[in-house]
Biopython code that builds the backbone (N, CA, C, O; Angstrom):
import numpy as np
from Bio.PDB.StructureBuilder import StructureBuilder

atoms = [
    (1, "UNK", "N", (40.207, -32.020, -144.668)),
    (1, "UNK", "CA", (39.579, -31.441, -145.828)),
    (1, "UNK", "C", (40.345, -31.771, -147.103)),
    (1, "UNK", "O", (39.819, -31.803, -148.215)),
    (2, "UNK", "N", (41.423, -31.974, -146.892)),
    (2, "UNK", "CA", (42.422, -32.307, -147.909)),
    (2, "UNK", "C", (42.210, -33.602, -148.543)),
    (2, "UNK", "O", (41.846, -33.856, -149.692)),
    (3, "UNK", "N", (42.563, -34.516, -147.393)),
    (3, "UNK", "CA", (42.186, -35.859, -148.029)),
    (3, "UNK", "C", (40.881, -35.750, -148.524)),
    (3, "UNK", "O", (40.746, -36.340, -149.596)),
    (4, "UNK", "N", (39.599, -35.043, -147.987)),
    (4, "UNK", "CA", (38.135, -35.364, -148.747)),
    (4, "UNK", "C", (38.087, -34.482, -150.119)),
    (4, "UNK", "O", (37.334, -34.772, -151.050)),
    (5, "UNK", "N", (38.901, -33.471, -150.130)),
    (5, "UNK", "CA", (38.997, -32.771, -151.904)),
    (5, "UNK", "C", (40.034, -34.248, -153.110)),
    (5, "UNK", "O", (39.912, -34.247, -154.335)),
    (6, "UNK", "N", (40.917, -35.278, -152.354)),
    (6, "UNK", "CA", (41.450, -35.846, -153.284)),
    (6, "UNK", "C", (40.929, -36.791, -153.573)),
    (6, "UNK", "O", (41.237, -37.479, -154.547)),
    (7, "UNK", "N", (39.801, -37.082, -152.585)),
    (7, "UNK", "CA", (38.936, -38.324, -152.722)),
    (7, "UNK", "C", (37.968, -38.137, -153.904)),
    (7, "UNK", "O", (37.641, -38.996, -154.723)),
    (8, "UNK", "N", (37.478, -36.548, -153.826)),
    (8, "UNK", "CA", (36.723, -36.173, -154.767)),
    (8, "UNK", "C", (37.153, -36.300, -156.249)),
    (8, "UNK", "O", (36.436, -36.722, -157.156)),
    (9, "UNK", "N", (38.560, -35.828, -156.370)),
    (9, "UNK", "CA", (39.226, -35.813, -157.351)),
    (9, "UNK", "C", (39.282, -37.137, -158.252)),
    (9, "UNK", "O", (39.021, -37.399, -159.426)),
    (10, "UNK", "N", (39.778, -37.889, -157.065)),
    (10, "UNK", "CA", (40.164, -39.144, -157.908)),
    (10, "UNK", "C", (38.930, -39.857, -158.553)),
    (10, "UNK", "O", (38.929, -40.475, -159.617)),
    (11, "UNK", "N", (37.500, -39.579, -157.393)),
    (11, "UNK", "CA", (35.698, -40.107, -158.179)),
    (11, "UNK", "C", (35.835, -39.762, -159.187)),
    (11, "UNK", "O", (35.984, -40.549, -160.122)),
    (12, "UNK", "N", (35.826, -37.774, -159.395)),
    (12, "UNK", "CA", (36.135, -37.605, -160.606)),
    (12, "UNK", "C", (36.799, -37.912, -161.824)),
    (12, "UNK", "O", (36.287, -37.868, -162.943)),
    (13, "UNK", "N", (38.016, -38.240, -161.535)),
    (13, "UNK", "CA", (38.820, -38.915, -162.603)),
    (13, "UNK", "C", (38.031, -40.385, -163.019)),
    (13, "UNK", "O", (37.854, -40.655, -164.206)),
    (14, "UNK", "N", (37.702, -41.047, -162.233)),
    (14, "UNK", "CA", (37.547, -42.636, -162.443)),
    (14, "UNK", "C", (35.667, -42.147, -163.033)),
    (14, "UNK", "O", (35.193, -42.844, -163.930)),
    (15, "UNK", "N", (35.195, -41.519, -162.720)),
    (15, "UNK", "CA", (33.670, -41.279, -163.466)),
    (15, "UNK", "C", (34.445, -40.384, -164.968)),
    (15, "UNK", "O", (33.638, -40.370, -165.898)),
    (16, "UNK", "N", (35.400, -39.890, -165.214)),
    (16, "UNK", "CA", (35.489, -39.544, -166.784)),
    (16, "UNK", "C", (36.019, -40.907, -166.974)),
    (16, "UNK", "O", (35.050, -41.424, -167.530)),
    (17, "UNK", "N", (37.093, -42.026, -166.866)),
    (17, "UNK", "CA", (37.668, -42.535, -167.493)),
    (17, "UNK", "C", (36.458, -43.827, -167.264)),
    (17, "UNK", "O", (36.716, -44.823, -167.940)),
    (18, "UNK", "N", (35.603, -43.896, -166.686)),
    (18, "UNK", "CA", (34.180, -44.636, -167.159)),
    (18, "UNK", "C", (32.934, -44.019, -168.185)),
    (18, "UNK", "O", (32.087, -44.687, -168.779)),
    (19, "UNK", "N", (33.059, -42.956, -168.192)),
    (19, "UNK", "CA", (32.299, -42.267, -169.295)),
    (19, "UNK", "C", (33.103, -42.054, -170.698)),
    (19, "UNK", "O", (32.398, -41.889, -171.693)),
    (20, "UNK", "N", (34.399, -42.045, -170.848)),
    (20, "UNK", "CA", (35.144, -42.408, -172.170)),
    (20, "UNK", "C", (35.365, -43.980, -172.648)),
    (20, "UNK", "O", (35.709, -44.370, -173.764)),
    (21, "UNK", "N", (35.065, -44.755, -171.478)),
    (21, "UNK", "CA", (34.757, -46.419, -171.614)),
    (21, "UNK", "C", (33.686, -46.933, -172.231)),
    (21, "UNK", "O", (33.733, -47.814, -173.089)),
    (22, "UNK", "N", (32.228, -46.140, -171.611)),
    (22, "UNK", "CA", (31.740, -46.284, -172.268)),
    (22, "UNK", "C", (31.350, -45.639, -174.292)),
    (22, "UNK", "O", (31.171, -46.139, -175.403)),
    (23, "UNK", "N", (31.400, -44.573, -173.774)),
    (23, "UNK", "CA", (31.479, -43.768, -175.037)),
    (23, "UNK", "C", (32.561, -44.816, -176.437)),
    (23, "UNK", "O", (32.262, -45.029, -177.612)),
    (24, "UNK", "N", (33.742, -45.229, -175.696)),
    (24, "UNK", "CA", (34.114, -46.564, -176.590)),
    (24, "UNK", "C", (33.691, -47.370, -176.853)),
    (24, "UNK", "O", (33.754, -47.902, -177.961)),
    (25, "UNK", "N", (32.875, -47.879, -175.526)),
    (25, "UNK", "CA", (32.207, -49.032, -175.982)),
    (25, "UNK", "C", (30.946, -48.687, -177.042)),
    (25, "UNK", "O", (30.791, -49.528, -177.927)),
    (26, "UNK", "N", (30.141, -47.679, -177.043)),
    (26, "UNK", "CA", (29.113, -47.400, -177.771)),
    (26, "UNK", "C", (29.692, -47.437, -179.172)),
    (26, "UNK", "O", (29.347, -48.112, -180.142)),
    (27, "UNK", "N", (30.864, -46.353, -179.004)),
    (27, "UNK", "CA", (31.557, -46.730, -180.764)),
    (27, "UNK", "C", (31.533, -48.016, -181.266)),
    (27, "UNK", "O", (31.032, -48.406, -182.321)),
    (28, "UNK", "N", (32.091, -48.608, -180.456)),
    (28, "UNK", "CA", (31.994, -49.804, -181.085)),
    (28, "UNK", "C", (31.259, -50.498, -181.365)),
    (28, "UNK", "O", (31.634, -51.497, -181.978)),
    (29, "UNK", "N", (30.133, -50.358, -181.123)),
    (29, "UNK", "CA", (28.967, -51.250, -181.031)),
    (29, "UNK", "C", (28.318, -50.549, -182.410)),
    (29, "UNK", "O", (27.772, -51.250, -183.262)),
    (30, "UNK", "N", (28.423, -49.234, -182.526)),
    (30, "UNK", "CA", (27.762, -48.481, -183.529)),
    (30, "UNK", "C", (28.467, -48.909, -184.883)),
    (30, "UNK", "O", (27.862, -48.948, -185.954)),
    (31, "UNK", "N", (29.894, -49.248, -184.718)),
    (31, "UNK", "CA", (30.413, -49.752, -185.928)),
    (31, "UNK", "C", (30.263, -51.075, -186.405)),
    (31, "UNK", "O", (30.192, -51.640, -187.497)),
    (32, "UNK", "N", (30.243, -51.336, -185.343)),
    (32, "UNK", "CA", (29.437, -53.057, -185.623)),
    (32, "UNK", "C", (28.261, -53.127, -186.313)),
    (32, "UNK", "O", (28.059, -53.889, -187.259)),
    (33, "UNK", "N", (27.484, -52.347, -185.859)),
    (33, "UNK", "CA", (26.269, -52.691, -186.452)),
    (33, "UNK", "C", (26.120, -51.928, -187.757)),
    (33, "UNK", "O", (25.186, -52.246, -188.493)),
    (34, "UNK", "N", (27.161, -50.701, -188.212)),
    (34, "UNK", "CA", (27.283, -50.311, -189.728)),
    (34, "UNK", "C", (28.437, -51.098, -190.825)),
    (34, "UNK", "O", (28.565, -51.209, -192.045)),
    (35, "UNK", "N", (29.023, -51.465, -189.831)),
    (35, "UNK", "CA", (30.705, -51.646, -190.525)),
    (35, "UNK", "C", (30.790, -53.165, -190.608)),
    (35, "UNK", "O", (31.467, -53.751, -191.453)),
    (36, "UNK", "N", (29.976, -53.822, -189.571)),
    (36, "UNK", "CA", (30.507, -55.677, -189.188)),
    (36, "UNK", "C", (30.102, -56.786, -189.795)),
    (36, "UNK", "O", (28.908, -56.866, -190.085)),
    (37, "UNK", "N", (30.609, -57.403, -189.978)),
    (37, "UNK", "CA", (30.252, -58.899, -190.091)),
    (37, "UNK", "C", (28.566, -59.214, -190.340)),
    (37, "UNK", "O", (28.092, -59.918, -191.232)),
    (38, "UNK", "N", (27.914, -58.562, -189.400)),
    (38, "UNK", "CA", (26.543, -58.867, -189.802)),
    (38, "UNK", "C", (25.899, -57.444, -189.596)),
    (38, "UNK", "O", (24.807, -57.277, -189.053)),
    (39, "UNK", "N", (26.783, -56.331, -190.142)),
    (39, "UNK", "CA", (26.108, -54.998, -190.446)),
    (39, "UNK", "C", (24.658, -55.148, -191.109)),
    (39, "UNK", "O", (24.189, -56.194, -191.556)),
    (40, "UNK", "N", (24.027, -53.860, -191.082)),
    (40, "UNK", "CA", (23.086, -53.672, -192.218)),
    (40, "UNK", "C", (22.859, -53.704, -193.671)),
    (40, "UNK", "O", (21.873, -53.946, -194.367)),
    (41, "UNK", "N", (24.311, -53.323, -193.955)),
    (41, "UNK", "CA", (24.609, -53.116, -195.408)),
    (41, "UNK", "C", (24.555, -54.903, -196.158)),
    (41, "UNK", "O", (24.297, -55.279, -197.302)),
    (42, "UNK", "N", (24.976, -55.766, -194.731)),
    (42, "UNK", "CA", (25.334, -57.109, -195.205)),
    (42, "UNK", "C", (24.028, -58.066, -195.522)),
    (42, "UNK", "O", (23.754, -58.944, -196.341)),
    (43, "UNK", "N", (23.328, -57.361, -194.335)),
    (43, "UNK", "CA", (21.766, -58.106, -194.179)),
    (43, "UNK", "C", (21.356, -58.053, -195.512)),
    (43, "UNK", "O", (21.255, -59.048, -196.230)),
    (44, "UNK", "N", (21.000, -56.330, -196.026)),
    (44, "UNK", "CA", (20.116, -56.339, -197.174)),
    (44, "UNK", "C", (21.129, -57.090, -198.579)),
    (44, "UNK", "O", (20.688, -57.194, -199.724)),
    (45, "UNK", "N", (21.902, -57.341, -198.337)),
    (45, "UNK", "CA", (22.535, -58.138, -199.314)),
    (45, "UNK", "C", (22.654, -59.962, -198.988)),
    (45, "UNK", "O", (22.784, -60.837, -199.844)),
    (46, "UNK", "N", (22.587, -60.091, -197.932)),
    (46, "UNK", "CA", (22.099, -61.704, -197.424)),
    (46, "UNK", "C", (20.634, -61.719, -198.065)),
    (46, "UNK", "O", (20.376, -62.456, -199.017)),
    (47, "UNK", "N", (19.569, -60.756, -197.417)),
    (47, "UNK", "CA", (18.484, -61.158, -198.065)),
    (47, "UNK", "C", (18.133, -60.521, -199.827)),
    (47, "UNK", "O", (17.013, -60.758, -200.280)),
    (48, "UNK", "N", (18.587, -60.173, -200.217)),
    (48, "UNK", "CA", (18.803, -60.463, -201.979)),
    (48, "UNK", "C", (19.284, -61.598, -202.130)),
    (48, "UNK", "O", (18.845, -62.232, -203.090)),
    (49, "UNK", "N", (20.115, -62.114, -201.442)),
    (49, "UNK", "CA", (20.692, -63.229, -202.299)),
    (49, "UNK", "C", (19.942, -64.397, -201.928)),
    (49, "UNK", "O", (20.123, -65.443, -202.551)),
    (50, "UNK", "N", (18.982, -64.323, -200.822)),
    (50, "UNK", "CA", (17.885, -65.714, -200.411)),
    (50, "UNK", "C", (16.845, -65.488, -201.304)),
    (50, "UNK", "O", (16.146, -66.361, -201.818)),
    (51, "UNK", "N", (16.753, -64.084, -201.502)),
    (51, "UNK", "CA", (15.214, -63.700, -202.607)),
    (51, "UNK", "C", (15.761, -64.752, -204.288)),
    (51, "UNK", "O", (15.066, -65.342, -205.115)),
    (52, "UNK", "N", (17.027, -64.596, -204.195)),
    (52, "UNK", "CA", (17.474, -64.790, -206.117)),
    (52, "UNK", "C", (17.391, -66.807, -205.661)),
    (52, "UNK", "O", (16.935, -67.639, -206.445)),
    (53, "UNK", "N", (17.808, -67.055, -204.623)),
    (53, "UNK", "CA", (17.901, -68.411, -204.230)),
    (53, "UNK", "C", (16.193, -69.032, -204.517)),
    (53, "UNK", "O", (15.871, -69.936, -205.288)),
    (54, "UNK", "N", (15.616, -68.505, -203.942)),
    (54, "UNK", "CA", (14.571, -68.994, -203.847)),
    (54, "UNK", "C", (13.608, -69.101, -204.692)),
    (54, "UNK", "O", (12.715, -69.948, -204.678)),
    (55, "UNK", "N", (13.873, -67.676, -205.945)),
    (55, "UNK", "CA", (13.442, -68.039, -207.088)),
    (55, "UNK", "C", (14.236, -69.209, -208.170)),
    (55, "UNK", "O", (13.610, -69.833, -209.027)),
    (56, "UNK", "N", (15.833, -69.362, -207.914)),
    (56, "UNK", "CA", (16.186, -70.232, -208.564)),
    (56, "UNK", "C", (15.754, -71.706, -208.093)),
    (56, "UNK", "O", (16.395, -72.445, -208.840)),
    (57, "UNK", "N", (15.245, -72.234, -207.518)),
    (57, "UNK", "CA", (14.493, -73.044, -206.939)),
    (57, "UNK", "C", (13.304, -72.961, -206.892)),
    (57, "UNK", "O", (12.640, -73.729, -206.194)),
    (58, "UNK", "N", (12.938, -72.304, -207.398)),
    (58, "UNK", "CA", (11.363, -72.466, -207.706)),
    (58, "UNK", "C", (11.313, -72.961, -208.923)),
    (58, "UNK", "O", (10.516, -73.834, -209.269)),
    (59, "UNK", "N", (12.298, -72.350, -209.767)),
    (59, "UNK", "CA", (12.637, -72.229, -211.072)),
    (59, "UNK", "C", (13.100, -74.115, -210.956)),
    (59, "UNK", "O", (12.420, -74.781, -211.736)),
    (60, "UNK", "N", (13.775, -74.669, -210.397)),
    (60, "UNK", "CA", (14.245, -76.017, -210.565)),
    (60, "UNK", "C", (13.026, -76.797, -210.170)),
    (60, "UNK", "O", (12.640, -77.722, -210.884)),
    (61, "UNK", "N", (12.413, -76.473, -209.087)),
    (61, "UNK", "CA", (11.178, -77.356, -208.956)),
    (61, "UNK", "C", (10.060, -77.210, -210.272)),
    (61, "UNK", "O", (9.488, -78.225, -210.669)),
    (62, "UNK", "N", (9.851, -76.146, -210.781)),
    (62, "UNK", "CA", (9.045, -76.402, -211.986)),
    (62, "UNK", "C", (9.499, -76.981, -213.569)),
    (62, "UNK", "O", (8.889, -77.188, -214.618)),
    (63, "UNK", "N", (11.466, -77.166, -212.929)),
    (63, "UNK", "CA", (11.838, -78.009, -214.279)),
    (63, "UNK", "C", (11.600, -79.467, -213.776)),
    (63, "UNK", "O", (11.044, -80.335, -214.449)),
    (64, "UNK", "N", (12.007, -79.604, -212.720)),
    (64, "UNK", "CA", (12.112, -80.912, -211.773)),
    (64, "UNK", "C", (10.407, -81.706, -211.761)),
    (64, "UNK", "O", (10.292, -82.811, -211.231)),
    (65, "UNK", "N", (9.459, -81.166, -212.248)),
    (65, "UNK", "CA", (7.814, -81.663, -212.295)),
    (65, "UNK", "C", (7.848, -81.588, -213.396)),
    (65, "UNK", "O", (8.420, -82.657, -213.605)),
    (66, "UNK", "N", (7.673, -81.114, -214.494)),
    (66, "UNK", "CA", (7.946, -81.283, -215.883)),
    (66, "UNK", "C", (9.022, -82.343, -216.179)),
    (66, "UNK", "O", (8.728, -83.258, -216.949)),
    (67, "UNK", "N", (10.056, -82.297, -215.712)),
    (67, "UNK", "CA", (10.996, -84.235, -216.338)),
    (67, "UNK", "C", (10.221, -85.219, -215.785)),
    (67, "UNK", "O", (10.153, -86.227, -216.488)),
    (68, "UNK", "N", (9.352, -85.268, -214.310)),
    (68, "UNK", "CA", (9.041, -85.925, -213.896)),
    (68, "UNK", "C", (7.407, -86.479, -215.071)),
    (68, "UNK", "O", (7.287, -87.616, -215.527)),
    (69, "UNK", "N", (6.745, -85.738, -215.220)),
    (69, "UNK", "CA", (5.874, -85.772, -216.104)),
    (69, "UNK", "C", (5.865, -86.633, -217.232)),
    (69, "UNK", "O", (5.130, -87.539, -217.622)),
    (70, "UNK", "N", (7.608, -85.706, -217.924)),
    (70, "UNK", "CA", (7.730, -86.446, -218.837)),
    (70, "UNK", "C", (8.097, -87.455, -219.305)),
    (70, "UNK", "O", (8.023, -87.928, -220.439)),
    (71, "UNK", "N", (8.847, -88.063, -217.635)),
    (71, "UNK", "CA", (9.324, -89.287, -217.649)),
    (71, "UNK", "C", (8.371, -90.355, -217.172)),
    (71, "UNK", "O", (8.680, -91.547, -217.155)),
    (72, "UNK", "N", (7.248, -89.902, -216.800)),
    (72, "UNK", "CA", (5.729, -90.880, -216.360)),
    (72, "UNK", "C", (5.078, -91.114, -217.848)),
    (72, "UNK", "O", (4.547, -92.209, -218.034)),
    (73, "UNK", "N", (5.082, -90.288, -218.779)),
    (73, "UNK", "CA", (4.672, -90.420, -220.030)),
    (73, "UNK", "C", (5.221, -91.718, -220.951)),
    (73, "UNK", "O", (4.734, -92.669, -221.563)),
    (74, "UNK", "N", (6.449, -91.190, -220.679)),
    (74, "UNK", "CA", (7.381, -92.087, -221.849)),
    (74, "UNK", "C", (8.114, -93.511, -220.997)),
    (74, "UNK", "O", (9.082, -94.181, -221.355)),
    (75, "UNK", "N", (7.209, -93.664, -219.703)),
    (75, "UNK", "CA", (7.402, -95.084, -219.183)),
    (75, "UNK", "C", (5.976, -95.785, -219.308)),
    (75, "UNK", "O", (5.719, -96.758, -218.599)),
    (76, "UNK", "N", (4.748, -95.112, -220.518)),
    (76, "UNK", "CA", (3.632, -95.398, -220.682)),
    (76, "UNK", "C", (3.795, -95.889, -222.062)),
    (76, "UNK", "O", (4.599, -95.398, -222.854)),
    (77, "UNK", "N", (2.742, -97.208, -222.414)),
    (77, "UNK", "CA", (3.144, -97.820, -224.114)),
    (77, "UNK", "C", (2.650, -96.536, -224.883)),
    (77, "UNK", "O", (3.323, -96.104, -225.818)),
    (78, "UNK", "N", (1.710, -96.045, -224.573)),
    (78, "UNK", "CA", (1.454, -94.985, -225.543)),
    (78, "UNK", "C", (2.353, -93.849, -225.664)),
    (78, "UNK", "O", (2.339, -93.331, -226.781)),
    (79, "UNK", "N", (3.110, -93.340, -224.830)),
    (79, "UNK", "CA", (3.711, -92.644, -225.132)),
    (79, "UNK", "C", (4.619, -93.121, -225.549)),
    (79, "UNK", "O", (4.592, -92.795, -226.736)),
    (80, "UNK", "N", (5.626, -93.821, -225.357)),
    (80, "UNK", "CA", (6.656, -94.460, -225.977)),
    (80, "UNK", "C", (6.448, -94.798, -227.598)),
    (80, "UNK", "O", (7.371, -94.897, -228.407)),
    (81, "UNK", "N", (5.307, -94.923, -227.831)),
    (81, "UNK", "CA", (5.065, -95.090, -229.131)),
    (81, "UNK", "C", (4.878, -93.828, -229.955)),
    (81, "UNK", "O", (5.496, -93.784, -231.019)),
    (82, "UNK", "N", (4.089, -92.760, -229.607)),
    (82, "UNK", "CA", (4.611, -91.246, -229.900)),
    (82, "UNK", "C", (5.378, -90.897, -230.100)),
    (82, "UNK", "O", (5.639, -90.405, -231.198)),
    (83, "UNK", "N", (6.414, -90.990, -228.812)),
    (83, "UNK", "CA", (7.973, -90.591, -229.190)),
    (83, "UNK", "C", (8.655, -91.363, -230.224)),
    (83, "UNK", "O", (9.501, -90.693, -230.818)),
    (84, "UNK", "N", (8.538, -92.616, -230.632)),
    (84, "UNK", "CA", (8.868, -92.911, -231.884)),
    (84, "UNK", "C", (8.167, -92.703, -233.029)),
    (84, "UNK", "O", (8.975, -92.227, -233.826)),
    (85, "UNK", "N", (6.923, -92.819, -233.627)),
    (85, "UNK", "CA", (6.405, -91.887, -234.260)),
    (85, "UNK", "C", (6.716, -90.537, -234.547)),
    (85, "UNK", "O", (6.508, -90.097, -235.678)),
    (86, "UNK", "N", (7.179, -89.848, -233.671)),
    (86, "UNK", "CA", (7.072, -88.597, -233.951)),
    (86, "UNK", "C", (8.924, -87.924, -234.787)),
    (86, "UNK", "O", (9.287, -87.171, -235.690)),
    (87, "UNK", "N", (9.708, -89.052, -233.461)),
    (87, "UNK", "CA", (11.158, -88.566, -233.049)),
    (87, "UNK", "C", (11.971, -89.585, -234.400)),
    (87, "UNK", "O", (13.082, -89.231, -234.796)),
    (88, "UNK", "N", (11.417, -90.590, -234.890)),
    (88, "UNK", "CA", (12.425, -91.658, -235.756)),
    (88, "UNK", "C", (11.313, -92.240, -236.469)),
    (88, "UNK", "O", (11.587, -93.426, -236.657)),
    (89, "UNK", "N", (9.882, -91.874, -237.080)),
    (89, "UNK", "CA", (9.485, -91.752, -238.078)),
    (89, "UNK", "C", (8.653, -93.479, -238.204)),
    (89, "UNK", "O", (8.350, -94.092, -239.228)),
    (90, "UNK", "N", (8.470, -93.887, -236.738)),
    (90, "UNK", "CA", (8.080, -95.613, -236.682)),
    (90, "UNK", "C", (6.919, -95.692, -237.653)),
    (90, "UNK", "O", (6.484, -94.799, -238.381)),
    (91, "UNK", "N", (6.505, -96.944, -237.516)),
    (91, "UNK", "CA", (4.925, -96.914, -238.485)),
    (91, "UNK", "C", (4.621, -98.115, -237.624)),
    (91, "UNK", "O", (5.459, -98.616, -236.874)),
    (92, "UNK", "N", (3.456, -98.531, -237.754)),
    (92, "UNK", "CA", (2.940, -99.521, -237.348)),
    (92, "UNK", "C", (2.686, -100.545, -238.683)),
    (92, "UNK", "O", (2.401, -99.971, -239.734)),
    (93, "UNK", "N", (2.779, -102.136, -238.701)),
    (93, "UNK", "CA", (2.657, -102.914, -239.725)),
    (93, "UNK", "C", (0.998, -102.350, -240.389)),
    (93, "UNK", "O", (0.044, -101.929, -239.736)),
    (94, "UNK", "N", (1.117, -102.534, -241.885)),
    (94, "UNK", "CA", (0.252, -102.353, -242.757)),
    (94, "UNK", "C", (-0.016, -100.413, -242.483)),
    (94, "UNK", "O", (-1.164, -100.056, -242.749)),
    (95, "UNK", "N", (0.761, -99.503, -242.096)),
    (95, "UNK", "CA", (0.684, -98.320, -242.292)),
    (95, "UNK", "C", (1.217, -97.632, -243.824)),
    (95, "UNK", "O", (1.699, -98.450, -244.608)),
    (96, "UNK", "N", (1.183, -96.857, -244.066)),
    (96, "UNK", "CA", (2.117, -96.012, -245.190)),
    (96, "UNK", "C", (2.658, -95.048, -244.447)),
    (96, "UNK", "O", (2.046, -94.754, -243.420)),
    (97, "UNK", "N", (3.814, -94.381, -244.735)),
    (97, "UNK", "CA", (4.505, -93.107, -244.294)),
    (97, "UNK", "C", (4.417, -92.350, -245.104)),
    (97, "UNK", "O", (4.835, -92.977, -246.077)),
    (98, "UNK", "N", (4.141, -91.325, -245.462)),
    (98, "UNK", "CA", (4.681, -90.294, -245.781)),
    (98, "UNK", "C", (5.107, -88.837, -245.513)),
    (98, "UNK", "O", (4.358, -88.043, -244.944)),
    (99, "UNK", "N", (5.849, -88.646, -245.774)),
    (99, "UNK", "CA", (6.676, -87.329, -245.776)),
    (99, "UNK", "C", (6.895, -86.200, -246.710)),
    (99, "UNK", "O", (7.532, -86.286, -247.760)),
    (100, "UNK", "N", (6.340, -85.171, -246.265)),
    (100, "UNK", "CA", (5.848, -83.824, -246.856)),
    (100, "UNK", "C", (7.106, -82.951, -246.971)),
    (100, "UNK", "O", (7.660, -82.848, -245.876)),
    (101, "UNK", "N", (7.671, -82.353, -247.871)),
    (101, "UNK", "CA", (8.532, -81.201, -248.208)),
    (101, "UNK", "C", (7.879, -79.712, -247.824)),
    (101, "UNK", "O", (6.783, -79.282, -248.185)),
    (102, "UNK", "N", (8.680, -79.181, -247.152)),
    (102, "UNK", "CA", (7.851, -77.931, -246.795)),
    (102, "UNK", "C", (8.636, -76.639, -247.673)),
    (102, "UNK", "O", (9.651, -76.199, -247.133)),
    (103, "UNK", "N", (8.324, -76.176, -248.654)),
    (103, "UNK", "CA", (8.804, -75.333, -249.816)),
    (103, "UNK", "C", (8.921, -73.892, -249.225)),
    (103, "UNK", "O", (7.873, -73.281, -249.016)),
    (104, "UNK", "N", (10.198, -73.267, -248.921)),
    (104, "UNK", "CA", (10.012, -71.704, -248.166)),
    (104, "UNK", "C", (9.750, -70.928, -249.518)),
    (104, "UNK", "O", (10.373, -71.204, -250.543)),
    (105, "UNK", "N", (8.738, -69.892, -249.451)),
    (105, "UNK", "CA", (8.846, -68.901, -250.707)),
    (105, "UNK", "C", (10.127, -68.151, -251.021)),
    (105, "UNK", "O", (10.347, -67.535, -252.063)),
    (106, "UNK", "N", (11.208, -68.325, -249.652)),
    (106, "UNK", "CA", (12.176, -67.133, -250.075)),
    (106, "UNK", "C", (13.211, -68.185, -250.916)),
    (106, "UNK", "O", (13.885, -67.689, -251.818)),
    (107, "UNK", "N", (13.292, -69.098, -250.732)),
    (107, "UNK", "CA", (14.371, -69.938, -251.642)),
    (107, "UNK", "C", (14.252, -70.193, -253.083)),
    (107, "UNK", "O", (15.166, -70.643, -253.775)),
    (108, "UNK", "N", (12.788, -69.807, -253.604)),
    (108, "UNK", "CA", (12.350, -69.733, -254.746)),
    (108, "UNK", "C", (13.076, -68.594, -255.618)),
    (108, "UNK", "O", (12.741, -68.404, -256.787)),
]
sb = StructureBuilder()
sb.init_structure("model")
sb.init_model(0)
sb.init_chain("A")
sb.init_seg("    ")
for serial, (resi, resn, name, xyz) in enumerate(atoms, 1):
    if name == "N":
        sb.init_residue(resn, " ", resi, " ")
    sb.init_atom(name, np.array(xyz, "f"), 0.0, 1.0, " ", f" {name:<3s}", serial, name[0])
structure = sb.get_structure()
């Protein structure tokens, strides 16, 4: 009877020191997933920073189609001729130029 009460004992002991094993292990796992490397707190801050990414890239692709545009333009004779016209004042032979003063009322 003796030996079967120490047998009991010792189950007992080894079923608490597996139920405080686990109970560690759960801690840990619970801190992981508040405290770790790829916590929650980290996620919603990974995905802010793909949301700001993705608008800054949207933002470059709609500068990136606009140079492109404007560089299909001004590899065209007509445009190239605009941009001088407009940018360094060209003329074409037998044109006149002129140039207008624009008078502010407040300098008067």
């Amino acid at each position: 009877m003796r030996n079967k009460d120490r047998a009991l004992d010792i189950l007992g002991f080894f079923k608490i020191i597996f139920f405080v094993l686990l109970l560690l292990l759960l801690f840990m796992m619970i801190s992981k997933i508040f405290l770790g490397e790829f916590s929650i707190s980290k996620l919603s801050e990974v995905k802010e920073e793909q949301i700001r990414i993705e608008q800054d890239i949207s933002v470059l692709k709609k500068s990136n189609e606009e140079m492109m545009n404007e560089k299909n333009i001004l590899n065209s004779d007509e445009g190239l001729e605009g941009l001088a016209r407009s940018e360094l004042g060209l003329i074409k032979e037998g044109e006149t130029f002129y140039q207008f003063e624009v008078n502010n009322p407040s300098e008067n």
